[in-house]
PyMOL Python script that loads the backbone (N, CA, C, O; Angstrom):
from pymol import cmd

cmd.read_pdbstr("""\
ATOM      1  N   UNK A   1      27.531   6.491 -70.404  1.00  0.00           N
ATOM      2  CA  UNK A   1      26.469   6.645 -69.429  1.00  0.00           C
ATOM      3  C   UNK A   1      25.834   5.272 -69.177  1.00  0.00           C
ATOM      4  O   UNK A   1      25.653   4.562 -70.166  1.00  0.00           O
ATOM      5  N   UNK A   2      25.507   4.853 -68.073  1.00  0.00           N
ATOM      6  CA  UNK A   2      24.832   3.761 -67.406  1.00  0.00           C
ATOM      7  C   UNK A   2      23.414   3.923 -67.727  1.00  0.00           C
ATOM      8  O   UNK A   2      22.827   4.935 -67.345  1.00  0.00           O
ATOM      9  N   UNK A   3      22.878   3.112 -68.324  1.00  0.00           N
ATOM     10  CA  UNK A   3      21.532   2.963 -68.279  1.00  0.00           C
ATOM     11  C   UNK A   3      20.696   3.823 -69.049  1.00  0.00           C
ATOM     12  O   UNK A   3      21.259   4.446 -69.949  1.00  0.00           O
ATOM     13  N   UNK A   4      19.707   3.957 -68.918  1.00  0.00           N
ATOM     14  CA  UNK A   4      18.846   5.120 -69.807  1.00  0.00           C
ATOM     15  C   UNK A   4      18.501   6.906 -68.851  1.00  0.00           C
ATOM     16  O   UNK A   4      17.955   7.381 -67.855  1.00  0.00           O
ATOM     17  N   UNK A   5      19.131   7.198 -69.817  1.00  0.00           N
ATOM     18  CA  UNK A   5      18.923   8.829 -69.473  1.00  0.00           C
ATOM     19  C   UNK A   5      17.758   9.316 -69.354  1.00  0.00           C
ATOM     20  O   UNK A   5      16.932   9.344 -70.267  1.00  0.00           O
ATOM     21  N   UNK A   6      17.582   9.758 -68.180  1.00  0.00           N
ATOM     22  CA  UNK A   6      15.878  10.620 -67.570  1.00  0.00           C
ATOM     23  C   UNK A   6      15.633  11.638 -68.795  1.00  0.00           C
ATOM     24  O   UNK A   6      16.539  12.271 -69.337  1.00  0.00           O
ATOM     25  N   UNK A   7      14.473  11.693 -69.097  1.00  0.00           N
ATOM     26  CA  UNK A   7      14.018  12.892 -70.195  1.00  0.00           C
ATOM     27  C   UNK A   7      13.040  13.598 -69.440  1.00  0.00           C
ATOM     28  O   UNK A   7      12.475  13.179 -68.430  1.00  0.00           O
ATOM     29  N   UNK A   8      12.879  14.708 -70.002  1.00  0.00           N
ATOM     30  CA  UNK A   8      11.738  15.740 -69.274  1.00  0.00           C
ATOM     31  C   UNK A   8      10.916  16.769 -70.830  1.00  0.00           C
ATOM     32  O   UNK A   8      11.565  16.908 -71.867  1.00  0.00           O
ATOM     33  N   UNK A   9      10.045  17.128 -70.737  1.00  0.00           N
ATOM     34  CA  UNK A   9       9.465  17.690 -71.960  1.00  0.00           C
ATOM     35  C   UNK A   9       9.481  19.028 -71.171  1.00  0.00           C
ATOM     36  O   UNK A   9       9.751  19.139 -69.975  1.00  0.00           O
ATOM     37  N   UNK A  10       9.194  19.888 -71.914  1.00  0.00           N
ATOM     38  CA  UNK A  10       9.154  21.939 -71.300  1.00  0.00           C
ATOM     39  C   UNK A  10       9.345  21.952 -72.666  1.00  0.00           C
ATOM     40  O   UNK A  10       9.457  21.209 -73.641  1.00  0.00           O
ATOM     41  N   UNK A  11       9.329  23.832 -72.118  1.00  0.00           N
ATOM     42  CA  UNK A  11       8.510  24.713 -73.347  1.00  0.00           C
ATOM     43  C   UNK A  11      10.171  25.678 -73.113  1.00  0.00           C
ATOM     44  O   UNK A  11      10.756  25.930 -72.059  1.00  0.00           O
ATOM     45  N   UNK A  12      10.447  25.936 -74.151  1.00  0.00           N
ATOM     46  CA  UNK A  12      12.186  26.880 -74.675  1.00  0.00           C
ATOM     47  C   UNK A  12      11.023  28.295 -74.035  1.00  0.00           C
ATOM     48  O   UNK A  12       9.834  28.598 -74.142  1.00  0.00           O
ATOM     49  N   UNK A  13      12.450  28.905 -73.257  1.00  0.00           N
ATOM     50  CA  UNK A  13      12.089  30.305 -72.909  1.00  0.00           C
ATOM     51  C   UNK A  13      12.942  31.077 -73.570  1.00  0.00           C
ATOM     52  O   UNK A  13      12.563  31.982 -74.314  1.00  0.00           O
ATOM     53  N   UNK A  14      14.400  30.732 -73.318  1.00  0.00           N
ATOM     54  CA  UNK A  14      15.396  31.833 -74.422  1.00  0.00           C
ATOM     55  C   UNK A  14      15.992  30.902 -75.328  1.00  0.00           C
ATOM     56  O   UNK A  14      16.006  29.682 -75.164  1.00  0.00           O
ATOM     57  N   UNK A  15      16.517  31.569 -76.358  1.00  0.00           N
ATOM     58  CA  UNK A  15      17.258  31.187 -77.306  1.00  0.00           C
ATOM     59  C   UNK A  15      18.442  31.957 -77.793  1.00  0.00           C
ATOM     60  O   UNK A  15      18.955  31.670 -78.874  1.00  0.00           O
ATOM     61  N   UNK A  16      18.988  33.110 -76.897  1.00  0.00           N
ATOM     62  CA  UNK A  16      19.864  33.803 -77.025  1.00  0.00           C
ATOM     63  C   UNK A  16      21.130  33.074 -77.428  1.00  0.00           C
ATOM     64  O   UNK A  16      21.734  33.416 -78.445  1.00  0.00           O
ATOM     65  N   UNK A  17      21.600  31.961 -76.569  1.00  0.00           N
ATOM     66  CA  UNK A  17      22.910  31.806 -76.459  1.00  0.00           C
ATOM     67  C   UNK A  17      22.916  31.065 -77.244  1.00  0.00           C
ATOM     68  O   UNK A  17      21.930  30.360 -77.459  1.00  0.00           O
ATOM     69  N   UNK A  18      24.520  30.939 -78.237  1.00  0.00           N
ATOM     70  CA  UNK A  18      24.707  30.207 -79.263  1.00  0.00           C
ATOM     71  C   UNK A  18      24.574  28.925 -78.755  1.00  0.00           C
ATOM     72  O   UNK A  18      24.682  28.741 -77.542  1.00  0.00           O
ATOM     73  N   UNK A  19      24.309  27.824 -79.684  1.00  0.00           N
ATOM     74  CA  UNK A  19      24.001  26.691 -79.175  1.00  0.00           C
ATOM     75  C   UNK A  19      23.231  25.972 -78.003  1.00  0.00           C
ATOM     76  O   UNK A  19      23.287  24.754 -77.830  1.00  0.00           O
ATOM     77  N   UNK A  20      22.590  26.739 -77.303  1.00  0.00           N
ATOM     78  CA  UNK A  20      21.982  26.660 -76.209  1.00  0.00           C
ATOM     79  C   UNK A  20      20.392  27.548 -75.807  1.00  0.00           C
ATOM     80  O   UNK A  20      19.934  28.681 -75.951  1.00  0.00           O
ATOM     81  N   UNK A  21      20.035  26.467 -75.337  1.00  0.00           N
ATOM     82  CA  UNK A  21      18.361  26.779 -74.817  1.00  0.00           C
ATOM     83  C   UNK A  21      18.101  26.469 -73.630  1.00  0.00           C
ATOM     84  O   UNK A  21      18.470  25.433 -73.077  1.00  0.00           O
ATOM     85  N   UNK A  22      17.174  27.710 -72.948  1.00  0.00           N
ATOM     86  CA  UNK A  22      16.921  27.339 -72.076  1.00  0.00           C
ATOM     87  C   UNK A  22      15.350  26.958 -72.012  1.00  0.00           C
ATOM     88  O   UNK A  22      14.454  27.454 -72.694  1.00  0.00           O
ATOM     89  N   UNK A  23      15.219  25.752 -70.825  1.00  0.00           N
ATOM     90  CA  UNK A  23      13.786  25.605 -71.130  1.00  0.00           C
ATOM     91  C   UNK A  23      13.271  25.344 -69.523  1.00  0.00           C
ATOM     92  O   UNK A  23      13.965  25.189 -68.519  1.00  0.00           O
ATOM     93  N   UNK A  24      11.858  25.354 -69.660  1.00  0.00           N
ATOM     94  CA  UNK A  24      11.238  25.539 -68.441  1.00  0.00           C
ATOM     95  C   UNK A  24      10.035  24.171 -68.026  1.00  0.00           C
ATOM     96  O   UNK A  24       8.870  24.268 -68.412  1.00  0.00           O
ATOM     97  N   UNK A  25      10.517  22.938 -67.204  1.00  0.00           N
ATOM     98  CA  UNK A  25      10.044  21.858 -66.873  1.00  0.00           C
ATOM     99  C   UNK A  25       8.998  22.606 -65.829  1.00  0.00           C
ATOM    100  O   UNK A  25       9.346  23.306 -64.877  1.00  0.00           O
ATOM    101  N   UNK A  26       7.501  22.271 -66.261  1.00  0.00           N
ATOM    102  CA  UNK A  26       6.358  22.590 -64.968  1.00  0.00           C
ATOM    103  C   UNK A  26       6.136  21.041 -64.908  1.00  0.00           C
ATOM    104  O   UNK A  26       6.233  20.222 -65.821  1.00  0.00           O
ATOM    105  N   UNK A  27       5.737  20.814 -63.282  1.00  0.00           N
ATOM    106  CA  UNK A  27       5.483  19.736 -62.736  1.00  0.00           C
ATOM    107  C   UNK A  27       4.689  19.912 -61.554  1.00  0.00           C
ATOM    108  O   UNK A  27       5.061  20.712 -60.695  1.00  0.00           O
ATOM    109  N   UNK A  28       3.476  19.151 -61.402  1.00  0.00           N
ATOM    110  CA  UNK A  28       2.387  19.231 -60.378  1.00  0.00           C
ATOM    111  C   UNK A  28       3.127  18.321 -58.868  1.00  0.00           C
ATOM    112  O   UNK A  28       3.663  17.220 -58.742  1.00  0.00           O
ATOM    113  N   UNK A  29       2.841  19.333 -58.009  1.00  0.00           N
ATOM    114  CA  UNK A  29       3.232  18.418 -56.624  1.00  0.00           C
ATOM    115  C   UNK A  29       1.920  18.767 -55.623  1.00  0.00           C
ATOM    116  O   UNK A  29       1.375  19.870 -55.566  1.00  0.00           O
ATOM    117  N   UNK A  30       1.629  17.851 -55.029  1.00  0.00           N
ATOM    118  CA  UNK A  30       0.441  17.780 -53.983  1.00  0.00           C
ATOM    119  C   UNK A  30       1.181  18.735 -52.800  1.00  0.00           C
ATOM    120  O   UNK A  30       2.379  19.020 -52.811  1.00  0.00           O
ATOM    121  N   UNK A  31       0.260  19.141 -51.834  1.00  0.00           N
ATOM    122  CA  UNK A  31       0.616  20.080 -50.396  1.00  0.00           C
ATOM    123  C   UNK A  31       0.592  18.889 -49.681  1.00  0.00           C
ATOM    124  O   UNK A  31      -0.436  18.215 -49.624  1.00  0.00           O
ATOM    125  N   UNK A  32       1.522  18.595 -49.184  1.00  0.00           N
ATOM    126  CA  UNK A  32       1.255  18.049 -47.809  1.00  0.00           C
ATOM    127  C   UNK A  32       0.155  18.098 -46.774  1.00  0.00           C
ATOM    128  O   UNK A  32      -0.283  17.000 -46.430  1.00  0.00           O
ATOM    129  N   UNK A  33      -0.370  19.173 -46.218  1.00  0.00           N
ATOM    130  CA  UNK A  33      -1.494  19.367 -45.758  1.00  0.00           C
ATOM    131  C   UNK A  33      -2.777  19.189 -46.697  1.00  0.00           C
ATOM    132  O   UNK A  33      -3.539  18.224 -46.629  1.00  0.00           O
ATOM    133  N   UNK A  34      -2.896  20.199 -47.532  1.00  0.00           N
ATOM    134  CA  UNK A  34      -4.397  21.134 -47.756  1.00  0.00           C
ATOM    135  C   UNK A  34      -4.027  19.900 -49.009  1.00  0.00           C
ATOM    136  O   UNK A  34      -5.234  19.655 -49.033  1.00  0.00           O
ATOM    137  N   UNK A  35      -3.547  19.084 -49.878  1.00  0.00           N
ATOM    138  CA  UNK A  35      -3.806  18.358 -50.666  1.00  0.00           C
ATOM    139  C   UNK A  35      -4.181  18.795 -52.027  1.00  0.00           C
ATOM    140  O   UNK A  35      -4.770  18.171 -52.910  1.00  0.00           O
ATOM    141  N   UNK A  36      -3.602  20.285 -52.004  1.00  0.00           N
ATOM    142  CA  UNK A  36      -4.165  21.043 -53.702  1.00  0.00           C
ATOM    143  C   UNK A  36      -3.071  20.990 -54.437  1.00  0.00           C
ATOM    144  O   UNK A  36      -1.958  21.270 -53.990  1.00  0.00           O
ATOM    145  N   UNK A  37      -3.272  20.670 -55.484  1.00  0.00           N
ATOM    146  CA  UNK A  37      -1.581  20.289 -56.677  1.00  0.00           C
ATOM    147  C   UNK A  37      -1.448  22.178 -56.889  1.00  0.00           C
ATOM    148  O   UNK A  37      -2.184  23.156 -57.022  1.00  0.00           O
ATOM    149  N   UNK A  38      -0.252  21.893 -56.821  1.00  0.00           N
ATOM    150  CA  UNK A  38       0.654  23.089 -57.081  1.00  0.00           C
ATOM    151  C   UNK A  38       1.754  22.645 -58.114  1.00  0.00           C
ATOM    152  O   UNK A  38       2.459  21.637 -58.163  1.00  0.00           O
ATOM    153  N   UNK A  39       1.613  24.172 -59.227  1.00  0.00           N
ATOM    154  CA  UNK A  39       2.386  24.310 -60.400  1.00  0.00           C
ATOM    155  C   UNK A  39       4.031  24.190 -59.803  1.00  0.00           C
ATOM    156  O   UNK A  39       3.990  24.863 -58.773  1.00  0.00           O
ATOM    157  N   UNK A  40       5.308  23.711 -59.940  1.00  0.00           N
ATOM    158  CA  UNK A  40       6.485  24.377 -59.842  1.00  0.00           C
ATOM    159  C   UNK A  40       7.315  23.969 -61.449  1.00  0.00           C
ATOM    160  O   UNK A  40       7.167  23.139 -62.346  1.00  0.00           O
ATOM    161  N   UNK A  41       7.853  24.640 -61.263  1.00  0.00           N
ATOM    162  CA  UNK A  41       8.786  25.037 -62.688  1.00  0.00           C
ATOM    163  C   UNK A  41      10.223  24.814 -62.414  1.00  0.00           C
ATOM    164  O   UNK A  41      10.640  25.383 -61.404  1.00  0.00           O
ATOM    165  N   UNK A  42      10.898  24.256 -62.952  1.00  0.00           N
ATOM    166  CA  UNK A  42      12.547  24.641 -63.171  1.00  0.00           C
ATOM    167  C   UNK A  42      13.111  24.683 -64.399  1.00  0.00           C
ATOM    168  O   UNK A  42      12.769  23.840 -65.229  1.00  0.00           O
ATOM    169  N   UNK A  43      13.952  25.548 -64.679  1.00  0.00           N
ATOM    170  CA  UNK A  43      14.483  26.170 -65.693  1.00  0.00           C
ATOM    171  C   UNK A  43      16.016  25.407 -66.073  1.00  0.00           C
ATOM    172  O   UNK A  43      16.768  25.559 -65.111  1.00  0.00           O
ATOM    173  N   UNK A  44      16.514  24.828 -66.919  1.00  0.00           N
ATOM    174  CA  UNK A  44      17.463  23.878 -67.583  1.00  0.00           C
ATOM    175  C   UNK A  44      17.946  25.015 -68.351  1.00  0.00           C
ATOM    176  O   UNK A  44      17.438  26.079 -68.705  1.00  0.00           O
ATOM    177  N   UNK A  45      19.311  24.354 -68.531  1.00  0.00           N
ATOM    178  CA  UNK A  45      20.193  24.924 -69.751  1.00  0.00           C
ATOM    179  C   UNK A  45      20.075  23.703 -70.818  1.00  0.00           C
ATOM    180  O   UNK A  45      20.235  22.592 -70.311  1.00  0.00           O
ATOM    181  N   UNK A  46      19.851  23.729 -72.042  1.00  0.00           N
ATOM    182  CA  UNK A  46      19.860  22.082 -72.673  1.00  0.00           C
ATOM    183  C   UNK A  46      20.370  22.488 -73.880  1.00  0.00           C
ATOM    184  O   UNK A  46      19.762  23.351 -74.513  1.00  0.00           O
ATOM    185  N   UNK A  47      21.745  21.840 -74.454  1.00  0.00           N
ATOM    186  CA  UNK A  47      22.149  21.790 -75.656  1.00  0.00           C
ATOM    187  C   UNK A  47      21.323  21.894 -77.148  1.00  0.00           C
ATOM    188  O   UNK A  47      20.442  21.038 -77.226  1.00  0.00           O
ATOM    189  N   UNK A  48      21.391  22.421 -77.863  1.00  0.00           N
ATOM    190  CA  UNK A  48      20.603  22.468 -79.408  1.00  0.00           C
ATOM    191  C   UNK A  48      21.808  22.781 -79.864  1.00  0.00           C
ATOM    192  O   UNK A  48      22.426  23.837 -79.731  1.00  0.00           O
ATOM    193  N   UNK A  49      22.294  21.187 -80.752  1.00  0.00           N
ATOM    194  CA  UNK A  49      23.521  21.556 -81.740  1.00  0.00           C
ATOM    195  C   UNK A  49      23.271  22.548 -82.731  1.00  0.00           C
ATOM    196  O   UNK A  49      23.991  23.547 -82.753  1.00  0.00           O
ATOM    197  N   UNK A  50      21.787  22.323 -84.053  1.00  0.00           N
ATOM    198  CA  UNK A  50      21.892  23.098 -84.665  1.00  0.00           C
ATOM    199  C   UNK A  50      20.932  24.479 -84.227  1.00  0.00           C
ATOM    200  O   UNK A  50      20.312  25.145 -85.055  1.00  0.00           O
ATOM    201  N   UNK A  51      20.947  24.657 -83.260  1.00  0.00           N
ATOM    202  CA  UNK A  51      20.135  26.372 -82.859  1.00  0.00           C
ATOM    203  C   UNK A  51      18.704  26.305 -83.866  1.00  0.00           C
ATOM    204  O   UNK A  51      18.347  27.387 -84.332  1.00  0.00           O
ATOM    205  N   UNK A  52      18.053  25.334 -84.140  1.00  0.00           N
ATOM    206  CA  UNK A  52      16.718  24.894 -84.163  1.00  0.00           C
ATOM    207  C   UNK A  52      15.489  25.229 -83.854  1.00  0.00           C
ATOM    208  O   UNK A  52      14.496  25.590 -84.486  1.00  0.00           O
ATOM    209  N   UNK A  53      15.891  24.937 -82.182  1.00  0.00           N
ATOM    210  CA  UNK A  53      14.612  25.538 -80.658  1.00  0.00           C
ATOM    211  C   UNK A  53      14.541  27.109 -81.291  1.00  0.00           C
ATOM    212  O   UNK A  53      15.324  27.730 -82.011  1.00  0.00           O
ATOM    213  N   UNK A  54      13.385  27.421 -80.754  1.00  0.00           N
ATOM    214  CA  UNK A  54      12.874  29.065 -80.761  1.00  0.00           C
ATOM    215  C   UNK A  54      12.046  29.104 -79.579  1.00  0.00           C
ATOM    216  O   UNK A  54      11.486  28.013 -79.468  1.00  0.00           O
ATOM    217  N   UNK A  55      11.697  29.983 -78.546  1.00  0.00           N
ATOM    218  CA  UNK A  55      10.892  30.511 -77.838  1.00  0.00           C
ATOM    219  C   UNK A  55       9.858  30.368 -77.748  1.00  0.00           C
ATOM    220  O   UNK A  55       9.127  31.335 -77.966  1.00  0.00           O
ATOM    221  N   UNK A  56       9.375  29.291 -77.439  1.00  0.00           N
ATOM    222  CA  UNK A  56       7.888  28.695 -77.383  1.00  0.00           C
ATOM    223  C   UNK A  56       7.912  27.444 -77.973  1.00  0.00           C
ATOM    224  O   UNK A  56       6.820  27.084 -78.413  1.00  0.00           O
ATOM    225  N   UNK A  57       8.715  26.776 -78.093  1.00  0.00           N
ATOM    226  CA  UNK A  57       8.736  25.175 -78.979  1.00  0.00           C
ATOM    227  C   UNK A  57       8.695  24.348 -77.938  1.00  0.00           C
ATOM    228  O   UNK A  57       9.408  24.745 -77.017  1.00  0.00           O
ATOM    229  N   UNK A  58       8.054  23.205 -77.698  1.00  0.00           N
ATOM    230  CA  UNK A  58       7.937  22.289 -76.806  1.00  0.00           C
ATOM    231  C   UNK A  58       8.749  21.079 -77.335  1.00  0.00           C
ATOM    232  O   UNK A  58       8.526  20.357 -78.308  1.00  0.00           O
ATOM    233  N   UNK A  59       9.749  21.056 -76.430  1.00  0.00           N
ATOM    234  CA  UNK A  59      11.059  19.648 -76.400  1.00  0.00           C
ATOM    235  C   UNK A  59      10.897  18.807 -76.037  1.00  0.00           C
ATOM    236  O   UNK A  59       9.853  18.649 -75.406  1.00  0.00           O
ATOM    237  N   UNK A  60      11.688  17.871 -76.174  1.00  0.00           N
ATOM    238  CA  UNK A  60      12.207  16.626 -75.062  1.00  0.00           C
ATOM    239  C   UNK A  60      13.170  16.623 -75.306  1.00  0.00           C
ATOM    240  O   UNK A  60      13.623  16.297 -76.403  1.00  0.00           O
ATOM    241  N   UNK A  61      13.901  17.058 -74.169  1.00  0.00           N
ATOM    242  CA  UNK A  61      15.555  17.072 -73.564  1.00  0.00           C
ATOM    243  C   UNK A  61      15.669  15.740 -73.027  1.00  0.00           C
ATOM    244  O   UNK A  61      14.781  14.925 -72.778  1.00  0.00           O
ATOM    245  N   UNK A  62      17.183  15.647 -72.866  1.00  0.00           N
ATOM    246  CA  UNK A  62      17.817  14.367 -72.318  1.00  0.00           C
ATOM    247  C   UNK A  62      18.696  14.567 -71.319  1.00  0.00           C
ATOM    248  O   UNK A  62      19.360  15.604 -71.318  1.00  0.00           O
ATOM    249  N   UNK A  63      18.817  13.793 -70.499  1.00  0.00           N
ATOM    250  CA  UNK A  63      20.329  13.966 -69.520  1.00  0.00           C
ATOM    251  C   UNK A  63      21.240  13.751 -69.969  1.00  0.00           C
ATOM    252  O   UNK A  63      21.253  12.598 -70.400  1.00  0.00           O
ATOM    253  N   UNK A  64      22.298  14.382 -70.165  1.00  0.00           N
ATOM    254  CA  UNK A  64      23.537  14.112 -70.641  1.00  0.00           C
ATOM    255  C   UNK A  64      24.862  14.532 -69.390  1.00  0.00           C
ATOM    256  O   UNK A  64      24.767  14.971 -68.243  1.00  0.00           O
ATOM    257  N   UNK A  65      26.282  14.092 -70.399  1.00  0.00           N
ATOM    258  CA  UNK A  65      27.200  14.355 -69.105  1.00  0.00           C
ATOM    259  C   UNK A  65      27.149  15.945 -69.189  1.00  0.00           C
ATOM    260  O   UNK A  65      26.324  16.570 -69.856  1.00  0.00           O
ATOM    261  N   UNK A  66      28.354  16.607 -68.258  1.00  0.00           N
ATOM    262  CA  UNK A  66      28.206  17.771 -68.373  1.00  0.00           C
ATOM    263  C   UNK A  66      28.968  19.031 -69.590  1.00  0.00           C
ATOM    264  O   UNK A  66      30.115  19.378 -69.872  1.00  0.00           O
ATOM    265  N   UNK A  67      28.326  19.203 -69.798  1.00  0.00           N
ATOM    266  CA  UNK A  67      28.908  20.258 -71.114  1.00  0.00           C
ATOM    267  C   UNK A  67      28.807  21.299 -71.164  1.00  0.00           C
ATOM    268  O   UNK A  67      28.453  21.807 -72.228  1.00  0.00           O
ATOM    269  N   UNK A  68      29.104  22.189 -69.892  1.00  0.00           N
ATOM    270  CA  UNK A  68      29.605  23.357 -69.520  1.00  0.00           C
ATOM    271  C   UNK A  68      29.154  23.223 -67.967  1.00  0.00           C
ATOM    272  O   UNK A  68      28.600  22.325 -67.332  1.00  0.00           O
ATOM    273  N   UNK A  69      29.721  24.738 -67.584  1.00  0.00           N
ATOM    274  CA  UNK A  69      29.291  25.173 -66.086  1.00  0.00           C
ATOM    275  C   UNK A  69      28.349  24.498 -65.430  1.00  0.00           C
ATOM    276  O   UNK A  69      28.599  23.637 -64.586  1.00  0.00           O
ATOM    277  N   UNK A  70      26.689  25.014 -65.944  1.00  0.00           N
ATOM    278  CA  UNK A  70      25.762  24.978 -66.133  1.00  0.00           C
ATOM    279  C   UNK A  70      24.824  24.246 -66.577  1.00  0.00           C
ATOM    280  O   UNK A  70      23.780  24.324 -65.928  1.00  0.00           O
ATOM    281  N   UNK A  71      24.821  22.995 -68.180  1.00  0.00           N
ATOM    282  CA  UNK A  71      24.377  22.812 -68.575  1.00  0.00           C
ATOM    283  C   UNK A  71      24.840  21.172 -68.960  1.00  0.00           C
ATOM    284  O   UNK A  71      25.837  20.710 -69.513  1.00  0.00           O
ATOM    285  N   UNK A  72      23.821  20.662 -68.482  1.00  0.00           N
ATOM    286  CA  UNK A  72      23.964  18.796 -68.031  1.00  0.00           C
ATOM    287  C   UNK A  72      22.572  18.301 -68.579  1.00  0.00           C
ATOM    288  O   UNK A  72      22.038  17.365 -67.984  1.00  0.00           O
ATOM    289  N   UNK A  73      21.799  18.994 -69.928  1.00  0.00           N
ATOM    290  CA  UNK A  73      20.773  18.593 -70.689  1.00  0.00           C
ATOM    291  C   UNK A  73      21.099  18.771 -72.255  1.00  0.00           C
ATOM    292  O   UNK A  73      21.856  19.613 -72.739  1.00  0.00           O
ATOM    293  N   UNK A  74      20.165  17.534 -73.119  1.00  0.00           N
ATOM    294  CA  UNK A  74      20.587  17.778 -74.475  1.00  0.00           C
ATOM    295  C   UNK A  74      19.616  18.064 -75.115  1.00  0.00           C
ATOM    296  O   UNK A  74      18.902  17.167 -74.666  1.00  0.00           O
ATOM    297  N   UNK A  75      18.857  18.681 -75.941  1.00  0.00           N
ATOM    298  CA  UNK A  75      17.871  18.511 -76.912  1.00  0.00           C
ATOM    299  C   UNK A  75      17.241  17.263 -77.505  1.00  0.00           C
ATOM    300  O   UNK A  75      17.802  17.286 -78.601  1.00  0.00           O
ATOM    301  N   UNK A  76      16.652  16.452 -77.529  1.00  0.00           N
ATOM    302  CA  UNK A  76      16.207  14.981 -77.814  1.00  0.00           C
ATOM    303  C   UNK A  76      15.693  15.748 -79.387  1.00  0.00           C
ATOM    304  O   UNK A  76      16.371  16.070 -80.362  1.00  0.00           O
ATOM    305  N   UNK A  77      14.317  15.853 -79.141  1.00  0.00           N
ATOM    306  CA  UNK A  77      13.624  16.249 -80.037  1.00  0.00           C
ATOM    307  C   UNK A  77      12.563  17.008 -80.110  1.00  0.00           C
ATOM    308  O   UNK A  77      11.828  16.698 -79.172  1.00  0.00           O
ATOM    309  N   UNK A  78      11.895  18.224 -81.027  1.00  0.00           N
ATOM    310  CA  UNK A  78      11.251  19.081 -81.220  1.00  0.00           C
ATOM    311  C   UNK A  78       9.941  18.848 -81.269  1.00  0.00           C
ATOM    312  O   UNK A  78       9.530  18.597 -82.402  1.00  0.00           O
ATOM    313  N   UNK A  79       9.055  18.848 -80.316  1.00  0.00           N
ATOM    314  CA  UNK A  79       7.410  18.254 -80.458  1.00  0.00           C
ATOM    315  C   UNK A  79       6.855  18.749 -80.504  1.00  0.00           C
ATOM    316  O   UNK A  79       5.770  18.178 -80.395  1.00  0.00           O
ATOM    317  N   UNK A  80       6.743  20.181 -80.687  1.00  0.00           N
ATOM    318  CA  UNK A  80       5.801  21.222 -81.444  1.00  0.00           C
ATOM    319  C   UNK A  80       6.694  22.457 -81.723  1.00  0.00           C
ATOM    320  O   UNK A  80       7.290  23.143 -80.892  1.00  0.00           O
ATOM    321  N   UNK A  81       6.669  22.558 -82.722  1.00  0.00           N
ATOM    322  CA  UNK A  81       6.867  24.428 -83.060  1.00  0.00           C
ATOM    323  C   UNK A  81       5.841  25.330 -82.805  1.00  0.00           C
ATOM    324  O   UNK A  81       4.667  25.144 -83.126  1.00  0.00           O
ATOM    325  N   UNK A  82       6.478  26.753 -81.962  1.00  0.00           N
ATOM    326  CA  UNK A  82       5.551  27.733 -81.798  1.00  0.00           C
ATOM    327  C   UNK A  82       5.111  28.181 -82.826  1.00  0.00           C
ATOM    328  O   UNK A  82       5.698  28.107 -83.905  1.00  0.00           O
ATOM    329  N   UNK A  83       3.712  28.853 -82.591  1.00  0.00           N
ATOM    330  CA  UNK A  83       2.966  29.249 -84.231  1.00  0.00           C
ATOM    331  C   UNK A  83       3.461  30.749 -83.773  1.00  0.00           C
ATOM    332  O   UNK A  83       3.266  31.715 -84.510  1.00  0.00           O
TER     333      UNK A  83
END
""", "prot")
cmd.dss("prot")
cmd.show_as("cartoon", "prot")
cmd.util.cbc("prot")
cmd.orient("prot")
């Protein structure tokens, strides 16, 4: 990979699939008009070699190449565990 890989922090929503988490990036964007920040969300597939993440843990994923269908993020590291 060229250069340094974009990271994003979110909060794990599932943890069903072996080796894999999904997690949910919220990010504030202004309206064009009316100028009020608005919530949007997107949802990642991101690698967890050892199945770690749980459902409410706040990450930092990495870009990586692609490693399945779907899923072109890696797990960096774990920055809070859910209580």
């Amino acid at each position: 990979m060229r250069g340094k890989p974009k990271t994003r922090e979110g909060v794990v929503v599932s943890d069903k699939m072996h080796k894999t988490v999904v997690v949910t990036i919220e990010r504030l964007v202004q309206h064009p008009k009316y100028k009020k920040y608005l919530k949007r969300r997107t949802r990642v597939k991101a690698h967890d070699e050892e199945n770690r993440c749980g459902v409410g843990d706040r990450v930092l994923i990495a870009e990586s190449r692609p490693l399945s269908h779907d899923k072109r993020w890696r797990v960096q590291a774990i920055l809070a565990k859910a209580v």
